[in-house]
C-alpha positions in Angstrom: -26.0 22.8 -5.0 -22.1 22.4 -4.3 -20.1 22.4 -7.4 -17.3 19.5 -7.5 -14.5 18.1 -10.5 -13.6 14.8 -10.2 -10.6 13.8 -11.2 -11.0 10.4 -12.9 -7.9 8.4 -14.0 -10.2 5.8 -15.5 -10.1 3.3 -12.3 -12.1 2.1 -10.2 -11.5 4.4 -7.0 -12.0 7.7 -8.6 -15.1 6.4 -10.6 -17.1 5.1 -7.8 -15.8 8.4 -5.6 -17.7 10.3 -8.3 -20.7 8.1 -8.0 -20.6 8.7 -4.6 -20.6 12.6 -4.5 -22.8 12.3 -7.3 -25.8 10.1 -5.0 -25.0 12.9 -2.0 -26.5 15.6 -4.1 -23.4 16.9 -6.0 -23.4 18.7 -9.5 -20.5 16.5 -10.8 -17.9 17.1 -13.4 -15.2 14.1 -14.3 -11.7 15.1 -15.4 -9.6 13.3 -16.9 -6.0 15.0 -16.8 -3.5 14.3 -19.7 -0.3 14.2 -18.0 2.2 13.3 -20.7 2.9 12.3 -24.8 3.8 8.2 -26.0 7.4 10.4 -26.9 8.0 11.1 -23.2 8.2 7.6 -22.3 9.0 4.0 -22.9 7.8 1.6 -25.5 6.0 0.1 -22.6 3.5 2.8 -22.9 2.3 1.8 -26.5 1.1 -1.7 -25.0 -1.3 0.5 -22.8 0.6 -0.7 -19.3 0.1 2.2 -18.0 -2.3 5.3 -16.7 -3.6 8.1 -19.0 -3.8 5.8 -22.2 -6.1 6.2 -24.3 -8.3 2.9 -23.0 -8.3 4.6 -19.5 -10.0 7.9 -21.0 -12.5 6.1 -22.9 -13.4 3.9 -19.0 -13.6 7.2 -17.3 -15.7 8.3 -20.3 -18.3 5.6 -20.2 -18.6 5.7 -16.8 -18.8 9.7 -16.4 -22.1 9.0 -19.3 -23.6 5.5 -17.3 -23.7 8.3 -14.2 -24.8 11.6 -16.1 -22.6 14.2 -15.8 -19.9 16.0 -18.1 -16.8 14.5 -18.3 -13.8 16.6 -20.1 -10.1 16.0 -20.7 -7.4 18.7 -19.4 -3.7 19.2 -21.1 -1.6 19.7 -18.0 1.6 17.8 -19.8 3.6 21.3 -19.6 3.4 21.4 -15.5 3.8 17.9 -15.6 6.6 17.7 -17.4 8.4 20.5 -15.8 7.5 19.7 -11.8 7.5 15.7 -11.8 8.9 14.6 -15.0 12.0 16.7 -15.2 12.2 17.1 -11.2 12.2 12.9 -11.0 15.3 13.2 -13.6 17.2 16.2 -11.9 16.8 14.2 -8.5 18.5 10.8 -9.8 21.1 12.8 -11.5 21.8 14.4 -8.1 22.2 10.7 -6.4 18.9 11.1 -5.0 15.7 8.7 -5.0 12.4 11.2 -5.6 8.9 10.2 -5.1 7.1 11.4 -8.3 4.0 10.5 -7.0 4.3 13.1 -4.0 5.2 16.2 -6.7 2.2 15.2 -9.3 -0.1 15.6 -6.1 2.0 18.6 -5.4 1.8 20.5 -8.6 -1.0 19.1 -10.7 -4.0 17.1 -9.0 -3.5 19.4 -6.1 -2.5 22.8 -7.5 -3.0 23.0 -10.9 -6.4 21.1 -10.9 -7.5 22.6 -8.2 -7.2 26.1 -9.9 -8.6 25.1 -12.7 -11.6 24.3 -10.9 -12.0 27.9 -8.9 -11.4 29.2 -12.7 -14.5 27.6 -13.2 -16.7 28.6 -10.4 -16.6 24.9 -8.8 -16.4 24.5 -4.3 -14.1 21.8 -4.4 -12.3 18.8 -6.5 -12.2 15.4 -5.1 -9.9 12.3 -5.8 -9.9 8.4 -5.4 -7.4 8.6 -2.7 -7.9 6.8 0.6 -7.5 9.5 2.9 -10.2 11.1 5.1 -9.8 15.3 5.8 -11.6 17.3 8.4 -11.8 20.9 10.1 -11.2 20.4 13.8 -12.5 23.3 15.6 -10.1 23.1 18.4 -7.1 23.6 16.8 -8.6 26.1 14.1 -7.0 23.8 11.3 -8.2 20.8 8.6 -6.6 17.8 9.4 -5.4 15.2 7.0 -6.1 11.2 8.6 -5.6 7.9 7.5 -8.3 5.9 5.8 -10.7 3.0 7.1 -9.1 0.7 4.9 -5.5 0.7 6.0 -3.4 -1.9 3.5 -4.6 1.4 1.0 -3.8 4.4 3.4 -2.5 7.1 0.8 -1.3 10.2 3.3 2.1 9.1 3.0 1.9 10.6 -0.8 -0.5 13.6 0.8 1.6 15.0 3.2 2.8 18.3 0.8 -1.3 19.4 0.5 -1.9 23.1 2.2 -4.6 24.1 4.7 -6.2 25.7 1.5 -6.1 22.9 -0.8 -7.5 20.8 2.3 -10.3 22.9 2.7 -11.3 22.9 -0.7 -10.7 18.7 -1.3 -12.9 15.7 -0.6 -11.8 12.5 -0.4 -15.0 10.1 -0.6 -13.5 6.3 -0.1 -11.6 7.7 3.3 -14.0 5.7 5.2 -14.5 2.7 3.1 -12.3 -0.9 2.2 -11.6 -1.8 -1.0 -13.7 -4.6 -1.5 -16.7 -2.2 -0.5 -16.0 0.0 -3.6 -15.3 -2.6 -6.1 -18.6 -4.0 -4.7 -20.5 -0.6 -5.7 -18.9 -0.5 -8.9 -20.0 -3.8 -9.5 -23.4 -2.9 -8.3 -23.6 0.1 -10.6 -22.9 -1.9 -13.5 -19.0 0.2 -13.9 -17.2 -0.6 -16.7 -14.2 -0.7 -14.8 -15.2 -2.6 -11.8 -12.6 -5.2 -11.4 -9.4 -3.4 -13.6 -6.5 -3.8 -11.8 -5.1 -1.0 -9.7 -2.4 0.8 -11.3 1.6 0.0 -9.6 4.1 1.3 -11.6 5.1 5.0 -12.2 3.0 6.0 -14.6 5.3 7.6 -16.9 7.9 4.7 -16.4 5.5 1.9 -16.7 8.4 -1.0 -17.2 10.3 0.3 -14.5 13.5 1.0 -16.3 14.0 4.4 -14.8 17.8 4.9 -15.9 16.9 4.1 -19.7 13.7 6.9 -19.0 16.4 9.2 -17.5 19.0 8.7 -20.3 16.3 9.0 -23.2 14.6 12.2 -21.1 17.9 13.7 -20.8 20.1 12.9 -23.4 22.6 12.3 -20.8 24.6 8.7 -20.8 25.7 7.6 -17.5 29.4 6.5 -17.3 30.5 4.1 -15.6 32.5 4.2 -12.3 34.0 2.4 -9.7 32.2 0.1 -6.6 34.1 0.9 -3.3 34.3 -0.6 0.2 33.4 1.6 3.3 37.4 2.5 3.3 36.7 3.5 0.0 39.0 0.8 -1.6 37.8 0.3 -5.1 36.2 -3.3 -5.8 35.2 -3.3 -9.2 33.1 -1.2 -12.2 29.3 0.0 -12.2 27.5 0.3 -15.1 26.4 3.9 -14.4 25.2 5.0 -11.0 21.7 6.1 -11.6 21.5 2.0 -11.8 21.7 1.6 -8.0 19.4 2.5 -5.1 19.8 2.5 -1.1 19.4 -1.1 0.0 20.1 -2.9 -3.0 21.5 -6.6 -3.0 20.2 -7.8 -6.2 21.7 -6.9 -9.8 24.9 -5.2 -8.8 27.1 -7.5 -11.1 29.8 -8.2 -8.4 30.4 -11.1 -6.6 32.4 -10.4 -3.4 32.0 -13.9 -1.5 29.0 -12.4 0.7 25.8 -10.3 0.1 26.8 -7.0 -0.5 24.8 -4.0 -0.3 24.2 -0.4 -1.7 25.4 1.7 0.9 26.0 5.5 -0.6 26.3 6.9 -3.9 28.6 9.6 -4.9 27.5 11.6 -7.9 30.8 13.6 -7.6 33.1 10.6 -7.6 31.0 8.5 -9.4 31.1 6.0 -6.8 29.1 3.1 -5.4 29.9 2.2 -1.9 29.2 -1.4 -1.4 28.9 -2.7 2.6 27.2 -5.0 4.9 23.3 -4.9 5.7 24.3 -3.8 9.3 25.6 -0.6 7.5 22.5 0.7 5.9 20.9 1.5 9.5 20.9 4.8 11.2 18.7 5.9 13.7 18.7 9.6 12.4 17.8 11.9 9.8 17.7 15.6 8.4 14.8 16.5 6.3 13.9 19.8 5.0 11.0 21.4 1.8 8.5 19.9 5.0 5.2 21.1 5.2 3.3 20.6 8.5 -0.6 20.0 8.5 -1.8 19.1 12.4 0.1 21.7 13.6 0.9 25.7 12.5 5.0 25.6 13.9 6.7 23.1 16.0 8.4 24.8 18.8 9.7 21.8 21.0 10.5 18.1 20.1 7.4 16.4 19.4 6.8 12.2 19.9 5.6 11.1 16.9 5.5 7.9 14.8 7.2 7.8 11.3 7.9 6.2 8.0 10.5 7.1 5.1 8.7 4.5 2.5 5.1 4.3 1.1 4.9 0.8 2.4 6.7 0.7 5.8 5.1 0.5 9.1 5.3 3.7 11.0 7.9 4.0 13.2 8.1 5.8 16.9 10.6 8.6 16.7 10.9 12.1 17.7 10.9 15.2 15.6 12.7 18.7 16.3 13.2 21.8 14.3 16.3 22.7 14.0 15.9 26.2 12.2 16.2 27.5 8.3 13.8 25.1 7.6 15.7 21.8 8.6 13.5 19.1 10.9 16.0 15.9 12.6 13.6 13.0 13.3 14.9 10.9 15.3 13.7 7.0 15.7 13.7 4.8 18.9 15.4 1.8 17.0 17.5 2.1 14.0 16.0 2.5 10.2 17.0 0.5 7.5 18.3 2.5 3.9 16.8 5.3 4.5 17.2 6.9 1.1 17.9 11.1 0.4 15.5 12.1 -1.7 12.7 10.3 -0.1 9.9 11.6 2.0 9.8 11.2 5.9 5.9 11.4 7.2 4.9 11.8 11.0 1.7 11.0 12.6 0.2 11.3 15.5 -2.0 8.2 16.1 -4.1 8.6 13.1 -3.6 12.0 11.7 -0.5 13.6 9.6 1.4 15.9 11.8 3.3 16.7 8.3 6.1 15.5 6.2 9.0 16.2 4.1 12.0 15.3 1.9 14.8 13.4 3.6 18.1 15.1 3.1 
């Protein structure tokens, strides 16, 4: 009998993917993975508005005993702190906009669970994601593809997972909707059934990243000046971790028409303020990429792209331009694409491989 962990974040998704693995014949283990402490966050935390609280253990808990099998709690705050916690602060204070999602899945579902589970003798770990992965004979490689249920494809936050960690993950709701698993949860009498899907960060649960920054670091951000595109100063921010690409709302400037944020400077301590039209670009370096459907890319490849969780992928072509840098370049212009971001290509339905947008 095939030996699998679970990890279980107390939702619905992961508890009914263990159910599932579970009525294929699985020896089943839930984990629930403690990520971080109530002193690393917000206050928000303490109302239990987010992941890992204490309520979500005990769900994961009772269903782990309504199903039979073992369910156990791992400490991985260290690694978590360290590669998403600290790597999420570093990359604001460098005037970039990381996706913390991506590096948990990076360095702790992927890696550090995953490990953990070898350590213990087990074939493979599985997730609640909706992603589907397969071994494709023909190319010699295990694909990563987007889900049935595509309002909750996930391979946009998957791209960074290696052949090996492929090989040794399932992903059971790849080819189901939504409404089919709440359904089964329902079915199987789940305590958690119809509990809302998580939205927020889960260490910044009300969303206030600067005052998570500021109380992670110690650091306070001064504040600096708004400039024009000619670099003609318009005003005072209120400290430039505040501001993100594509931002119109909350800038505290009125300037007689909407106004947008264009570019940050972390070295000037500069906002740069402009018109919609100047957030587009049709271009973009990334680099850190990992490629999945394919060993190297050698010539420019067609693909179809995003640079946002939620956007609609995007026709555009990819090249390698050497010491790790890839230029993807789109048919139509892209609106605020944001450094610090991910950029993932697909090729009809499976990842050709992604990475962080310079």
């Amino acid at each position: 009998m095939k030996k699998v962990m679970v990890g279980m974040s107390g939702g619905v998704d992961s508890s009914v993917a263990a159910m599932l693995l579970r009525d294929k014949g699985y020896e089943v283990m839930g984990v629930t993975l403690k990520l971080f402490s109530d002193e690393d966050i917000s206050e928000a935390k303490k109302e239990g508005k987010t992941c890992c609280a204490l309520s979500d253990v005990e769900d994961a808990k009772s269903v782990a005993r309504r199903l039979g099998f073992e369910h156990l709690v791992f400490n991985f705050r260290e690694v978590f702190r360290e590669h998403v916690m600290q790597q999420f602060a570093d990359s604001y204070l460098s005037g970039r906009t990381p996706n913390p999602c991506i590096e948990c899945n990076r360095h702790v579902k992927f890696d550090k669970m995953l490990r953990r589970a070898m350590e213990l003798e087990y074939d493979y770990i599985a997730t609640g994601h909706y992603a589907v992965n397969e071994y494709d004979e023909s190319r010699g490689r295990w694909l990563l593809k987007r889900p049935k249920d595509r309002s909750k494809d996930q391979t946009y936050v998957l791209y960074a997972l290696t052949q090996e960690q492929l090989s040794h993950t399932l992903f059971p709701l790849g080819g189901l909707e939504k409404s089919q698993v709440r359904e089964i949860a329902e079915s199987a009498g789940l305590v958690n059934s119809n509990k809302p899907d998580s939205q927020d960060i889960c260490f910044v649960p009300d969303g206030d990243y600067a005052s998570f920054i500021q109380r992670f670091t110690g650091c306070d951000m001064p504040c600096g000046s708004f400039v024009d595109m000619d670099g003609k100063v318009l005003g005072e921010h209120k400290g430039i971790i505040n501001y993100t690409i594509g931002q119109r709302k909350g800038l505290g400037i009125a300037l007689g028409h909407p106004a947008y944020v264009v570019r940050k400077d972390m070295d000037a301590n500069t906002v740069t303020l402009g018109l919609e039209s100047d957030l587009y670009t049709k271009s973009l370096i990334a680099d850190d990429f990992n490629l999945i459907s394919v060993e190297k890319l050698d010539e420019p490849m067609r693909v179809t792209a995003k640079t946002r969780y939620s956007q609609r992928e995007q026709p555009a072509t990819v090249t390698y331009l050497g010491n790790g840098e890839y230029m993807v370049e789109f048919d139509e212009p892209q609106r605020a694409v944001t450094s610090g971001q991910a950029v993932v290509l697909y090729d009809g339905d499976i990842v050709v491989g992604g990475g962080t947008i310079k």
